[in-house]
Structure formats: C-alpha cells, structure tokens
C-alpha positions in Angstrom: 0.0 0.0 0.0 1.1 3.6 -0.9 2.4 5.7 1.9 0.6 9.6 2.5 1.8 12.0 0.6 3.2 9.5 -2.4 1.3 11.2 -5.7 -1.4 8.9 -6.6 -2.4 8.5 -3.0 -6.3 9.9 -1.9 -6.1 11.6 1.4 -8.2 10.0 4.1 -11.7 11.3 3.3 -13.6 13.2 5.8 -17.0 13.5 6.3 -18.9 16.0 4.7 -20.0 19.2 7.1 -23.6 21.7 6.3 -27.0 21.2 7.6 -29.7 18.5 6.4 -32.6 20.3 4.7 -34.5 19.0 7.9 -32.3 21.4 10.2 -33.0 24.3 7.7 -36.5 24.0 7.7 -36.7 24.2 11.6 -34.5 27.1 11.6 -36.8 28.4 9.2 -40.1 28.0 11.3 -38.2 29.2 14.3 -37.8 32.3 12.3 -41.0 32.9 10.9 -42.7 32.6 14.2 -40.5 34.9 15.8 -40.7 37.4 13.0 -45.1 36.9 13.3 -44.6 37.3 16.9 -42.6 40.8 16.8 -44.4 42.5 13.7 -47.7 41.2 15.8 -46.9 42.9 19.3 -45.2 46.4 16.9 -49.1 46.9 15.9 -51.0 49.0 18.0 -54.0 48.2 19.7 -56.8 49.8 19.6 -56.8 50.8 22.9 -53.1 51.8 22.3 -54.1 54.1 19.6 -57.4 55.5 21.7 -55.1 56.4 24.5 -52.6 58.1 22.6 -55.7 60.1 20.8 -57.2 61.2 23.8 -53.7 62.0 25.5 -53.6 64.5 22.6 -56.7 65.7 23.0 -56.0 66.4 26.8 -53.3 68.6 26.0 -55.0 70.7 23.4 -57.6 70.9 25.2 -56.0 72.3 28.1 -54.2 74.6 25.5 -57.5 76.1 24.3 -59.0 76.7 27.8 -55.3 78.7 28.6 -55.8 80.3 24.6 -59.4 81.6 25.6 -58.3 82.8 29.2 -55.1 84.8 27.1 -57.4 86.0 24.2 -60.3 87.3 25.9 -62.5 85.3 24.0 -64.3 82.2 23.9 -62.5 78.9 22.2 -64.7 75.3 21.7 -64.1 72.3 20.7 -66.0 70.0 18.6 -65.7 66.5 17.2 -67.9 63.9 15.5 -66.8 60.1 14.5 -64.5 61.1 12.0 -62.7 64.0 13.5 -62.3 67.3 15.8 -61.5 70.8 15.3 -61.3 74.1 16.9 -63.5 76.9 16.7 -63.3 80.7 17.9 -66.5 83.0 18.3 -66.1 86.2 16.4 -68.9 88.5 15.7 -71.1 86.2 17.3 -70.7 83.3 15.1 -68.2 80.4 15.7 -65.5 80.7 13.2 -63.1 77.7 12.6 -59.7 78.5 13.9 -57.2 79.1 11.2 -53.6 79.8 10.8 -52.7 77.5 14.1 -50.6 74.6 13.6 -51.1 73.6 17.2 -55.1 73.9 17.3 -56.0 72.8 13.7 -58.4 70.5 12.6 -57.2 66.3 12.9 -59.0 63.2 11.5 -59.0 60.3 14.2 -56.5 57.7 13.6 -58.9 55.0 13.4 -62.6 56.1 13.1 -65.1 56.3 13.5 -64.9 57.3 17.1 -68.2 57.6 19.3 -67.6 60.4 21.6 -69.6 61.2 25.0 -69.8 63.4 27.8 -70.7 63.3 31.3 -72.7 65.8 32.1 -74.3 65.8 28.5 -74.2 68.7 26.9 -76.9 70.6 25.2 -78.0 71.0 21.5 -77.1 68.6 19.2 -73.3 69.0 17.9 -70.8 67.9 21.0 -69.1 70.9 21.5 -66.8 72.1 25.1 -66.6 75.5 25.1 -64.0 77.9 27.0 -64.7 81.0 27.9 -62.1 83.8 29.7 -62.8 82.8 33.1 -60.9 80.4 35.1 -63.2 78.0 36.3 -65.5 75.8 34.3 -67.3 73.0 34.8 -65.9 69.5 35.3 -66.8 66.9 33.0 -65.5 63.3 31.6 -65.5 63.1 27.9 -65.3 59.0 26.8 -64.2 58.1 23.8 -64.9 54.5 21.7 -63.7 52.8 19.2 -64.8 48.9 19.0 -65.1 47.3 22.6 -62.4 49.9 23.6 -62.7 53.5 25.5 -60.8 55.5 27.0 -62.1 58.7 29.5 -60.9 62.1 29.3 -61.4 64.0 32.9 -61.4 67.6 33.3 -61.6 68.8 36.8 -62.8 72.3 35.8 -59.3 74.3 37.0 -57.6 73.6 33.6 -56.3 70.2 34.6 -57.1 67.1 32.1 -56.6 63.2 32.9 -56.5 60.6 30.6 -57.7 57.8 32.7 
C-alpha cells in the first residue's frame, strides 16, 4: 500500500460538514414565528391608539382653555366620529380656527370614534366651550372605538386626565 503524501495516493476522506434540509426547515419556522410574533406585538392596539388620541386631545384641550383665558375670548371644541376641530367665536358666530398649527383640525386615527360626555351637553353638535374665566365646569368626555374606551377628565381648573 502507498504511503501519504506518495502522488497517486487519496487523502483520508472526511466526512462532509452543512446542515440537512431538515435542520434548515426548523430554523426556518423558528424564524418565521419569531418574525409573526414581533411584527404582531409592533401593531398597536386599539386601545393603544385610543389612548394616545385622547392623550392629545387632553393637552389641546388644556391649550385652548389657557388660549381663551389669554385672548379674551371664547374657544370650543368639537368632534364627531370622524374627527375634531377648533372653533373661535367672532362677531357672534363660531369661526373655525385658522392659521394654528397647534389647534388645527385632525381626523382620528382609526374612526369612526363615538364620543360622549358626562354631564351631556346641550344642543345637538358635542361641543366644550371655554370661555375667559378660570373655572369651568368639570366633566369626563369618553371616547370609543370597538369594545375599547378611553375617559378624558377635566376637573374644571384647567387640569385634564387621561384615565
């Protein structure tokens, strides 16, 4: 028999290294349900996106009753399902506010929306409205979207929760 390293000879052969197509495919799964795990919990629920909403809402509205107080004039709010905007009474008539980035009109992120409030308000259109003085008074204003809601409570001094 031929020595090593004599031309002619074969090396010993070694066995071949990789992965079996079985130890591919559970990597695999492994990864796609990892992947659908992660890109399931990075959606917001609706709740998530409710609170968020009316977290935003809180602080406008605290920034139109402090507007009103500063102006000398009266500032509302008013929403529907879709949407809510802000609205400034000149002349006697309610005039949409215009020319404010911070106070402009937004759509809801997901609506429709059902808004409410506690004590209900009178006429038809839900509308807060905040005049020059300092006190108002307190309310809760829920919003809903699906089976989730989410409370807005003003205690009537200019503070808003988002409970």
């Amino acid at each position: 028999m031929p020595a090593a390293g004599w031309p002619g000879c074969l090396p010993p052969r070694r066995q071949a290294r990789g992965f079996t197509l079985l130890e591919l495919l559970v990597v695999l799964v492994i990864a796609g349900l990892t992947l659908g795990m992660v890109s399931f919990n990075a959606m917001p629920s609706q709740r998530q996106v409710l609170q968020k909403e009316c977290q935003r809402i809180a602080l406008l509205l605290q920034l139109a009753r402090d507007e009103a107080i500063v102006r000398n004039r009266p500032i509302a709010f008013e929403t529907d399902d879709r949407g809510y905007h802000f609205l400034v009474r000149e002349e006697n008539v309610w005039q949409p506010l215009t020319g404010d980035d911070v106070l402009r009109e937004r759509q809801y992120q997901r609506a429709p929306v059902m808004v409410s409030v506690d004590p209900p308000l009178p006429g038809a259109a839900l509308r807060l409205v905040f005049g020059r003085e300092p006190v108002d008074k307190p309310f809760v204003m829920t919003l809903s979207a699906g089976e989730a809601s989410v409370a807005i409570r003003a205690d009537g001094i200019g503070h808003f929760v988002v409970d």
